[in-house]
Phi, psi and omega in degrees: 000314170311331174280327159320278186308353144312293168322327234224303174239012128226347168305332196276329198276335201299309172326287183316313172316305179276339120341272183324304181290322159299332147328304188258353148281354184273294202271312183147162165303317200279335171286306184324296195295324145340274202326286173327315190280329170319312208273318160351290177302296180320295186307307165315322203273340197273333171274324147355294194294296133000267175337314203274313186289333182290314183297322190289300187315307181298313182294317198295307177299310156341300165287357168246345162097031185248133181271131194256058167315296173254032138316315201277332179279333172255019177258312138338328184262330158292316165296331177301315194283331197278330173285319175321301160346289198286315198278136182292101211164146151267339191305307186267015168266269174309001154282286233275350176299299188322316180300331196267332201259118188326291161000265161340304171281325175261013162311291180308286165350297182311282166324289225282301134013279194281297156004293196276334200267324167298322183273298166295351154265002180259002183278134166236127168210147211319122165269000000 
C-alpha cells in the first residue's frame, strides 16, 4: 500500500512536471499554460455534463425503486475525473479525459471491476 501511495504522489506529479517542461521547451511556456488552462476549462464543463446526466439516471431509477448501482460508479468515477482534470498535467488530463466519455468509462469500470472483485474476495479477516 505504501508503496501505492508513493507511485501516486510523488512519482506521478514528478513524471507530470518533467512532461510539462519538456512540452513547454518544444511549443513555449505561454502555449503550455493555454493547454493546460483548456483542457481544465473543457474537462469541467464535460464532467458538468457528464455529473448531470448521471445525476437525472439515479434519481430516475430511484422513482422506479431500482438501486442505481452503476449509477453510483460512474458517478464516483466522474468525480475522480473532474479532479484528474483540474490537476495541471497531461498524463492526468488523459486519465480523467477517459474517465469523462461514456465509452471509455465504461472499459475502465470494467478493469476496475475485476481488480476490486479479485482483492475483495482474497481479504482476510481478523478476529
Amino acid at each position: 500500500m505504501f508503496f501505492k501511495l508513493l507511485v501516486i504522489f510523488i512519482v506521478v506529479p514528478v513524471v507530470e512536471l518533467s512532461l510539462l517542461i519538456k512540452v513547454g521547451s518544444i511549443i513555449g511556456t505561454l502555449n503550455t499554460i493555454i493547454i493546460v488552462l483548456l483542457t481544465a476549462a473543457i474537462g469541467a464543463y464535460l464532467v458538468k455534463l457528464e455529473g448531470l446526466g448521471v445525476m437525472y439516471r439515479i434519481q430516475k431509477n430511484m422513482m422506479e425503486g431500482i438501486f442505481p448501482a452503476e449509477e453510483l460508479i460512474d458517478g464516483m468515477m466522474i468525480l475522480i475525473a473532474g479532479v484528474l482534470l483540474l490537476t495541471p498535467g497531461f498524463i492526468t488530463d488523459t486519465i480523467g479525459f477517459l474517465m469523462v466519455f461514456p465509452g471509455s468509462r465504461k472499459i475502465i469500470k470494467r478493469i476496475a471491476r475485476r481488480y476490486f472483485d479479485k482483492h475483495i474476495t482474497s481479504l482476510h479477516i481478523r478476529e
